[in-house]
LUMGUZA-481092 format. One line per 10 residues: number of its first residue (from 1); their letters; for each residue y, z, x of N, C-alpha, C. Coordinates in Angstrom, 3 decimals. Layout:
BEGIN
NUM> a> Y/Z/X/Y/Z/X/Y/Z/X ~ ...
//
This chain:
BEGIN
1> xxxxxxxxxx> -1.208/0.000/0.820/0.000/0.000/0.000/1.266/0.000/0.859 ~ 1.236/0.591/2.333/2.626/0.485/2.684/2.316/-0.582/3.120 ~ 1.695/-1.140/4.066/1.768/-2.394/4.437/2.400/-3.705/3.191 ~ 2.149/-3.333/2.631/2.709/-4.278/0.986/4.052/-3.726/0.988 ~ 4.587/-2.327/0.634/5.740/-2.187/0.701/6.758/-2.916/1.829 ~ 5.692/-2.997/3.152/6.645/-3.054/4.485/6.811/-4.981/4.292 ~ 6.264/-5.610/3.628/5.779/-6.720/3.237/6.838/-7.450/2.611 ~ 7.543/-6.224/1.360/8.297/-6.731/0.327/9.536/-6.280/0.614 ~ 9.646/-5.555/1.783/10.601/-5.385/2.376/11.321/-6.268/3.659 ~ 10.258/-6.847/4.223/10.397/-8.071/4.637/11.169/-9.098/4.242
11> xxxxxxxxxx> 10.022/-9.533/3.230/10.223/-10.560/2.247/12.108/-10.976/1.669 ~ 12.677/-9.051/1.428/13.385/-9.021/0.784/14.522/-9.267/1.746 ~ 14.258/-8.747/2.589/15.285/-8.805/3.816/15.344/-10.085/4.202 ~ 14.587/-10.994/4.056/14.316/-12.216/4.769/15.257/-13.285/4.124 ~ 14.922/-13.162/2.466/15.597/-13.812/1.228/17.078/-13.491/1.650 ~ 17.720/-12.063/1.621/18.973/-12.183/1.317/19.713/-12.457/2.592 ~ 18.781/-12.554/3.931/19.617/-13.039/5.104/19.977/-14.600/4.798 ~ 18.878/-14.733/4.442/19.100/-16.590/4.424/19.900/-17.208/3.255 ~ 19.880/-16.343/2.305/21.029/-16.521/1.465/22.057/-16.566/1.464 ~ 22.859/-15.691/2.665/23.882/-15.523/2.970/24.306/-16.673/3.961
21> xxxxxxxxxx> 23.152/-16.954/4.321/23.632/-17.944/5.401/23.630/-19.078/4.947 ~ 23.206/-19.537/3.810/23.040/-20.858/3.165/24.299/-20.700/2.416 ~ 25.323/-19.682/1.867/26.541/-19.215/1.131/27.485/-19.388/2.140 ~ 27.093/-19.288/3.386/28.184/-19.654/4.442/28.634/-20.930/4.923 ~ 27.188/-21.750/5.394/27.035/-23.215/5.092/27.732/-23.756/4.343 ~ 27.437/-23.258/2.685/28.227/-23.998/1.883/29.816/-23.898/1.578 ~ 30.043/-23.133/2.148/31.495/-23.296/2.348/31.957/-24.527/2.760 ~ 31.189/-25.014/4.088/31.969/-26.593/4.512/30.800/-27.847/4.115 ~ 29.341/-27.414/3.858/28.616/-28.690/3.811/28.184/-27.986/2.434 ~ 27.568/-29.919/2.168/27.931/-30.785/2.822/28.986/-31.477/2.690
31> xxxxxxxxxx> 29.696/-32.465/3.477/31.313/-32.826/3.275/31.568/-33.767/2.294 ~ 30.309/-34.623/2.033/30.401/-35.292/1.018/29.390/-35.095/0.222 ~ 30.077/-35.259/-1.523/29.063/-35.142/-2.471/27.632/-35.582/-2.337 ~ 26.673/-35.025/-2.810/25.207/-35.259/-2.921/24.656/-35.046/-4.364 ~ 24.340/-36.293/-5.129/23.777/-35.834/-6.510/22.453/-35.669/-6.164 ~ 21.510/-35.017/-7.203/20.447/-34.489/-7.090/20.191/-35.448/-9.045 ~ 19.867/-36.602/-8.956/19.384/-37.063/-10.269/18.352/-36.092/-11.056 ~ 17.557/-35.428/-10.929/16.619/-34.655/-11.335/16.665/-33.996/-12.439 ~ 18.140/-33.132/-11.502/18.838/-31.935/-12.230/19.859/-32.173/-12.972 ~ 20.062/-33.267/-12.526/22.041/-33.686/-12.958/22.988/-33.059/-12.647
41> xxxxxxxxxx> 22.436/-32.365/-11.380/24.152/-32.250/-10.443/24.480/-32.621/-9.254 ~ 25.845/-32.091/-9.148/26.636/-32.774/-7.778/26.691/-31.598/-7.108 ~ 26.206/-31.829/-5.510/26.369/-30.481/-4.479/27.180/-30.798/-3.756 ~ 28.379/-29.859/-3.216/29.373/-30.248/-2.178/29.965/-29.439/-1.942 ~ 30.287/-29.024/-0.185/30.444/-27.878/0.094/31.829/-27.433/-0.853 ~ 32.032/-26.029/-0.721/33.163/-25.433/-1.424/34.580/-25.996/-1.198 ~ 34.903/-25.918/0.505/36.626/-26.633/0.667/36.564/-28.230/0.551 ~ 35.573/-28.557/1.095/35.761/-30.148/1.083/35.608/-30.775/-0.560 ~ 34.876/-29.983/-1.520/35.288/-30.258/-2.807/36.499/-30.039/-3.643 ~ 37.048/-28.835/-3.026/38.423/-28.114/-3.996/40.013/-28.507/-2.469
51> xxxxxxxxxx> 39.280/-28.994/-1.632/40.462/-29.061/-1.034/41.898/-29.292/-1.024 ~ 42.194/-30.247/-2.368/43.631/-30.793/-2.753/44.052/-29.038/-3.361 ~ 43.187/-28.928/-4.531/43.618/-28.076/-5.096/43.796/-26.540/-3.698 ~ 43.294/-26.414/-2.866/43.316/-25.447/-1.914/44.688/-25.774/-1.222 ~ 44.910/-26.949/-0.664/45.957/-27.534/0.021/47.760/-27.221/-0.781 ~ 47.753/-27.729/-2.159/48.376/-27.684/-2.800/48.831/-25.599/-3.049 ~ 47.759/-25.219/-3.278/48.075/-23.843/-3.571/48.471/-22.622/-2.395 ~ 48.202/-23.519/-1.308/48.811/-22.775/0.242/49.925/-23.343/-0.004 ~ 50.621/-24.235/0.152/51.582/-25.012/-0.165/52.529/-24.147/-0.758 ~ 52.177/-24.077/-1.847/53.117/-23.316/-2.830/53.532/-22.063/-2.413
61> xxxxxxxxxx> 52.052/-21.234/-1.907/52.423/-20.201/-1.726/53.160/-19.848/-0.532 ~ 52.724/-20.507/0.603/54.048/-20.616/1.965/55.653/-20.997/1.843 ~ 56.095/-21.753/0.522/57.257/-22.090/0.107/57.720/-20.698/-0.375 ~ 56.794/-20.260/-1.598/57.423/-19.684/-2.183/57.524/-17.745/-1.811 ~ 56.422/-17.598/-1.049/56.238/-16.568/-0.896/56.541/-16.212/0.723 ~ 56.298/-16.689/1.901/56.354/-16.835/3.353/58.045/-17.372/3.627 ~ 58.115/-18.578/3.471/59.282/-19.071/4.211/59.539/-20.398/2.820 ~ 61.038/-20.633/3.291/61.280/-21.406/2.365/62.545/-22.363/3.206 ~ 62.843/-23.559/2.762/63.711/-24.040/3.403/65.373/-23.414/3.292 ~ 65.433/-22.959/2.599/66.698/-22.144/2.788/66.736/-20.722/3.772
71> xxxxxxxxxx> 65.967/-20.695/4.231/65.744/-19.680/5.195/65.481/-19.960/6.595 ~ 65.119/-21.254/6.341/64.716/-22.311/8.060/66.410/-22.676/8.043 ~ 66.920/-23.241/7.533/68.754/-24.031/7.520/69.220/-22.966/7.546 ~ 69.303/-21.356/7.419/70.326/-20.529/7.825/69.997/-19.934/8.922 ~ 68.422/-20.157/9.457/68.512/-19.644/10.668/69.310/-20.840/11.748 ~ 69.145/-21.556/11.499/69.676/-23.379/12.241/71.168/-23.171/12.407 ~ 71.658/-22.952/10.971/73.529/-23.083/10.962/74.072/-21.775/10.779 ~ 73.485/-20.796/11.616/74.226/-19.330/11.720/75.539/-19.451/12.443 ~ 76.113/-18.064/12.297/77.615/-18.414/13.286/77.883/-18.719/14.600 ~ 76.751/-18.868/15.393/76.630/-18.937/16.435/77.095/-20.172/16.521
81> xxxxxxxxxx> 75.362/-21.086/16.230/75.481/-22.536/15.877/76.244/-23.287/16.073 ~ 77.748/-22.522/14.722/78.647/-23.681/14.280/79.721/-23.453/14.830 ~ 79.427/-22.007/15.540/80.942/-21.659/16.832/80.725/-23.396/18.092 ~ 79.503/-23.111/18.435/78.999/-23.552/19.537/79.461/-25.255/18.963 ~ 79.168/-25.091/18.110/79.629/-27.064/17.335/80.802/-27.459/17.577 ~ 81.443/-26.591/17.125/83.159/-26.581/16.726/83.572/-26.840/18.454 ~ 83.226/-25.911/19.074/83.620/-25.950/20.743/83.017/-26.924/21.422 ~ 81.930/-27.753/21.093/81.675/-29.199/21.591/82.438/-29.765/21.239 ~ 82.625/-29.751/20.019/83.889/-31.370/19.276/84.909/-30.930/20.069 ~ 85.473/-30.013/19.655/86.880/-29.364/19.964/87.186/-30.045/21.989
91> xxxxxxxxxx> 86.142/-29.751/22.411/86.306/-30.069/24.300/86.043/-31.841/24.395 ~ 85.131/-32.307/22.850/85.327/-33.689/23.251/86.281/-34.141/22.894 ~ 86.918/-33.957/22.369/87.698/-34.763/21.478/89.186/-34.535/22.012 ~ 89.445/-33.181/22.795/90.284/-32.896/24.015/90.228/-33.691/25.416 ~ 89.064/-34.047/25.319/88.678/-34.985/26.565/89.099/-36.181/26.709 ~ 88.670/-36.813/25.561/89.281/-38.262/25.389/90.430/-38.711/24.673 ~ 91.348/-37.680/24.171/92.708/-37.835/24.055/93.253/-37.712/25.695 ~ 93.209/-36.889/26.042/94.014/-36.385/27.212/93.257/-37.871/28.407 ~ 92.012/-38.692/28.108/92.090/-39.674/29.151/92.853/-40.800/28.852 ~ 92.998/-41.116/27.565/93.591/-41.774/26.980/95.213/-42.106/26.352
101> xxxxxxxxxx> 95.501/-40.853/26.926/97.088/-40.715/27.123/97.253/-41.684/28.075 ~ 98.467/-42.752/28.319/99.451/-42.813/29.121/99.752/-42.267/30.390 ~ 99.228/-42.617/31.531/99.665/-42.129/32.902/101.161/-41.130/32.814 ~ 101.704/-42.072/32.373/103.445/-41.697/32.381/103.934/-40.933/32.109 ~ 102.847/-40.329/30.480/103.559/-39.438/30.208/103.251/-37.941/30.528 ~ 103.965/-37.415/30.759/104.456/-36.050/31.434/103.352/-35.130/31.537 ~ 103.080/-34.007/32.277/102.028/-33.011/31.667/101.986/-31.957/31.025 ~ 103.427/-31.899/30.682/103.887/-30.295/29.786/103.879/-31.651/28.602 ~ 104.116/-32.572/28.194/103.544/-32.926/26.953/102.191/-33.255/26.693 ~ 101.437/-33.911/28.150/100.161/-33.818/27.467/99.658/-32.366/27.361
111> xxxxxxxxxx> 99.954/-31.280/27.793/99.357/-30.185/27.695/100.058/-29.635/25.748 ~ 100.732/-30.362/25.707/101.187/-29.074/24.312/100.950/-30.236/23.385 ~ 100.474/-31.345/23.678/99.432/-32.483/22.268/98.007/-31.800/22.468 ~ 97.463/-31.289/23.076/96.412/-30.991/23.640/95.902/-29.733/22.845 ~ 97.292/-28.686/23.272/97.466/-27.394/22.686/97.514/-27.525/20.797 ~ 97.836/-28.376/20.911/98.587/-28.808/19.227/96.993/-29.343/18.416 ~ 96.676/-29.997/19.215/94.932/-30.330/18.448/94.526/-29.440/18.692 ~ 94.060/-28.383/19.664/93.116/-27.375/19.680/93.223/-26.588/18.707 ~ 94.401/-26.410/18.368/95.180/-25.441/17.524/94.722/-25.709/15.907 ~ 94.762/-27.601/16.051/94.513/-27.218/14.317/92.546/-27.566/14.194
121> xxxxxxxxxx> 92.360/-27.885/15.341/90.504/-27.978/15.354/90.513/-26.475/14.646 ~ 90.690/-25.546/15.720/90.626/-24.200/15.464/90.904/-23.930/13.770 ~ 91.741/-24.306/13.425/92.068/-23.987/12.120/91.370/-24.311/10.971 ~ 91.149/-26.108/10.978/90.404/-26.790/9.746/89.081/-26.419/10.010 ~ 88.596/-26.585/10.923/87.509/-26.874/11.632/86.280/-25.565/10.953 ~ 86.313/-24.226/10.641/85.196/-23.786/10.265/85.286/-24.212/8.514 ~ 86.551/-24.462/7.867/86.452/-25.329/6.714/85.588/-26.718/6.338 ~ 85.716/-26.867/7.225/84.978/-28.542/7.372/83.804/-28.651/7.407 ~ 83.321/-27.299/8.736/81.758/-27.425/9.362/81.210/-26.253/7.474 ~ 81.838/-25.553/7.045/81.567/-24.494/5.620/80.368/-25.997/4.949
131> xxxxxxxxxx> 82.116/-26.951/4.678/81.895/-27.718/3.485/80.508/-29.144/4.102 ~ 80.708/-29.388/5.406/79.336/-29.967/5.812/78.004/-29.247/5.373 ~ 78.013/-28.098/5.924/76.582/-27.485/5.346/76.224/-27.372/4.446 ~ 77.322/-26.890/3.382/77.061/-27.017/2.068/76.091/-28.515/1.519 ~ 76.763/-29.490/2.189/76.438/-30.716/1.402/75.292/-31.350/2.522 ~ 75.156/-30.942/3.665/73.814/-31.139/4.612/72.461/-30.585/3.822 ~ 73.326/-28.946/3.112/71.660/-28.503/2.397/71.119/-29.220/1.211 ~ 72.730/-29.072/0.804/72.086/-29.666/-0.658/71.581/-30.949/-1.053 ~ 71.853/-32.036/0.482/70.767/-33.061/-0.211/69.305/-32.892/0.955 ~ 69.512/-32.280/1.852/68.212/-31.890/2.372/66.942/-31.367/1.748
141> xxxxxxxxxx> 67.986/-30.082/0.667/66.829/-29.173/0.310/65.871/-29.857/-1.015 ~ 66.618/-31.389/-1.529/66.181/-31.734/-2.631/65.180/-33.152/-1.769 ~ 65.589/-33.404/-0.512/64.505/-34.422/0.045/63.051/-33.595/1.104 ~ 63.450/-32.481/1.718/62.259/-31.266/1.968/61.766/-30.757/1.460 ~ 60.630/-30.905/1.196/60.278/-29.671/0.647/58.507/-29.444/1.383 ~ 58.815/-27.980/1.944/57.679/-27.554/3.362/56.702/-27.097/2.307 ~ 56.621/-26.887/1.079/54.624/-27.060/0.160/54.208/-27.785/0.097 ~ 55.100/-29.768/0.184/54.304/-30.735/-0.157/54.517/-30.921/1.085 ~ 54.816/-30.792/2.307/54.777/-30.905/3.634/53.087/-30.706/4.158 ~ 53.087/-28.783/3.872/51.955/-28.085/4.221/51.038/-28.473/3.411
151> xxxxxxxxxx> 50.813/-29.320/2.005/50.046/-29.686/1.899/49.224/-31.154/2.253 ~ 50.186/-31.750/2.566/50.503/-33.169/3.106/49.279/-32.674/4.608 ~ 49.584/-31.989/5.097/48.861/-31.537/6.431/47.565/-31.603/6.156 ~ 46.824/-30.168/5.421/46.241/-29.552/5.313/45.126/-30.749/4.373 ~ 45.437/-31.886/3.509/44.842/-32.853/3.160/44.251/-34.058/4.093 ~ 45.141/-34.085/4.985/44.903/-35.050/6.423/44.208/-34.175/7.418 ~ 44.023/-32.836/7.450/43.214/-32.220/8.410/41.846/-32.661/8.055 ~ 41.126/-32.925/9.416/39.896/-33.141/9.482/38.841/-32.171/8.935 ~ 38.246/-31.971/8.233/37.375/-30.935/7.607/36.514/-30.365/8.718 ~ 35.970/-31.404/9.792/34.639/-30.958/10.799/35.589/-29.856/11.649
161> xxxxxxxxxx> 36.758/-30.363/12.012/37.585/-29.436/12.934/37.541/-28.365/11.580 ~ 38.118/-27.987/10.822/38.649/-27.096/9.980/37.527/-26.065/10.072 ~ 36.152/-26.690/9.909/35.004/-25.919/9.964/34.949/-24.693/11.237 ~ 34.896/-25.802/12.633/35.485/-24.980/13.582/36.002/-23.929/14.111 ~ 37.402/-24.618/12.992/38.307/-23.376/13.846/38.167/-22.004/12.929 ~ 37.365/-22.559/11.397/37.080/-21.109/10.631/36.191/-20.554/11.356 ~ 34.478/-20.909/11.722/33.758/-20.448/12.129/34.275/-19.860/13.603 ~ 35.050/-20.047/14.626/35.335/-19.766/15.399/36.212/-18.285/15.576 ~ 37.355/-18.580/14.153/38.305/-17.351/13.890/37.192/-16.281/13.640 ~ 36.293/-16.576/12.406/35.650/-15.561/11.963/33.964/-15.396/12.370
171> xxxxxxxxxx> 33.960/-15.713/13.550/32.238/-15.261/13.900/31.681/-14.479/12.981 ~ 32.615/-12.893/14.245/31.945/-11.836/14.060/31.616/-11.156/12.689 ~ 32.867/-11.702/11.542/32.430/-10.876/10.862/31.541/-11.937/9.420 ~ 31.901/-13.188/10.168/30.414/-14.145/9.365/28.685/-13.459/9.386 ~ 28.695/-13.392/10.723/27.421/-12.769/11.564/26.863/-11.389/10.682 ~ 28.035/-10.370/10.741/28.238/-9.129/9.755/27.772/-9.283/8.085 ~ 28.492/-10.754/7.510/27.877/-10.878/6.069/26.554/-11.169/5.811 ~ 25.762/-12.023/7.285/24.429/-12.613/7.371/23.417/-11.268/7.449 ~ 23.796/-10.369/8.298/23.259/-9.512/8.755/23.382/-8.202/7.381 ~ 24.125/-8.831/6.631/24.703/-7.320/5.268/23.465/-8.043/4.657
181> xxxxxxxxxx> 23.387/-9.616/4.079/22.655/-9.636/3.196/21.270/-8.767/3.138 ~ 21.169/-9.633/4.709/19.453/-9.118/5.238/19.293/-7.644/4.484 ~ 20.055/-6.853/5.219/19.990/-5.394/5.074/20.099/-5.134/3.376 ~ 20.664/-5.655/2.608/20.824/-5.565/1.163/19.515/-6.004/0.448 ~ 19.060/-7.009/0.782/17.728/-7.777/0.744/16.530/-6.455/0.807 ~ 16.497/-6.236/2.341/15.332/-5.820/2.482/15.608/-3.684/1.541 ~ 16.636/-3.644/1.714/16.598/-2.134/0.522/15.803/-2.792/-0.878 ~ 16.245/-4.079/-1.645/15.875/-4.086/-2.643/14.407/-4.292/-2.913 ~ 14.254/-5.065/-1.417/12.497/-4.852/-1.285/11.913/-3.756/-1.450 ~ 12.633/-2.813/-0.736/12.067/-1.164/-0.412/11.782/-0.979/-2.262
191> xxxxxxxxxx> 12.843/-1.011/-2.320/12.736/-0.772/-4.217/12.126/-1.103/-4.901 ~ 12.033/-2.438/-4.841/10.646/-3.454/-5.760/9.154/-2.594/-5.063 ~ 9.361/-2.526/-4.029/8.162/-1.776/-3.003/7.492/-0.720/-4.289 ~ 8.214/0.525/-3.642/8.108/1.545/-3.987/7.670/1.886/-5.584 ~ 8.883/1.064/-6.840/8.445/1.063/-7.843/7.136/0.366/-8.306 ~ 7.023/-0.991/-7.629/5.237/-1.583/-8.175/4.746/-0.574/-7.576 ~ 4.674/0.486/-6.468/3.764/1.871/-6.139/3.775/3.003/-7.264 ~ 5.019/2.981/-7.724/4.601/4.091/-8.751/3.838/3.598/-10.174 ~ 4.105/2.329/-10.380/4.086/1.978/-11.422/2.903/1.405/-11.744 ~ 2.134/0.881/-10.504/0.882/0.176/-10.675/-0.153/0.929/-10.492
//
């Protein structure tokens, strides 16, 4: 009788290892559909069947929940940025007036035409760069958009790599679910065991 118990404990352990591992499998295989006429169904691993819909719903949720494009464009056009903008134009545009002056004329006037543009760069100038961004986002944010981006990706990713880099991220604790079944398996053996012992 224990030998039978140790048997169906086996048995049981044996079933739910390989179960688990055939539940893991099917996560990526197989990549393409397989009907089974017999039965009348279609087998196909889990992502490579639901993938749009998987793709699409990361998508969304990285827009809407992670990062969003209004949060990428204010890290881009902070005050730094548009200091640093303003003081490029501002030195070019000082540059090629002042080469483009007239030999002749004087340098206390080219210095105070010089002074006189810097003066009103300085002035209009964070008005201007305000009202650019404004109208940089607003037709950006209606031609970007980073969910149909990330899903755009994530549809063109190769599935065999994808497999990869999952099985790779998550060995150890794949190995852990193979190794849970077993162990779940072979208790229920113990159980089936034990009760056909009392019972028979």
């Amino acid at each position: 009788m224990i030998y039978k118990i140790l048997f169906s404990v086996f048995i049981g352990g044996a079933i739910g290892w390989v179960t688990n591992v055939l539940a893991i499998k099917m996560l990526f295989r197989p990549l393409n559909p397989i009907n089974i006429p017999i039965l009348g169904i279609e087998i196909q691993g889990l992502l490579p069947k639901r993938r749009s819909e998987m793709a699409a719903s990361i998508g969304q949720t990285v827009e809407l929940e992670l990062i969003n494009f209004k949060e990428i464009f204010e890290k881009l056009v902070n005050d730094n940025n548009t200091d640093r903008i303003i003081t490029i134009v501002k030195d070019k545009i000082s540059r090629n007036i002042y080469e483009k002056m007239p030999s002749l004329v004087p340098q206390i006037i080219k210095n105070a035409v010089l002074q006189y543009i810097e003066e009103q760069i300085d002035r209009e100038a964070p008005n201007i760069m305000a009202g650019l961004i404004n109208e940089i986002y607003e037709k950006t944010s209606n031609e970007i958009k980073i969910g149909e981006m990330i899903e755009e990706k994530i549809n063109a990713f190769d599935l065999i790599k994808i497999e990869e880099i999952t099985l790779k991220i998550a060995q150890r604790e794949l190995k852990h679910i193979e190794v849970l079944g077993g162990v779940l398996g072979a208790i229920i053996g113990l159980l089936q065991g034990i009760l056909l012992f009392i019972f028979i």
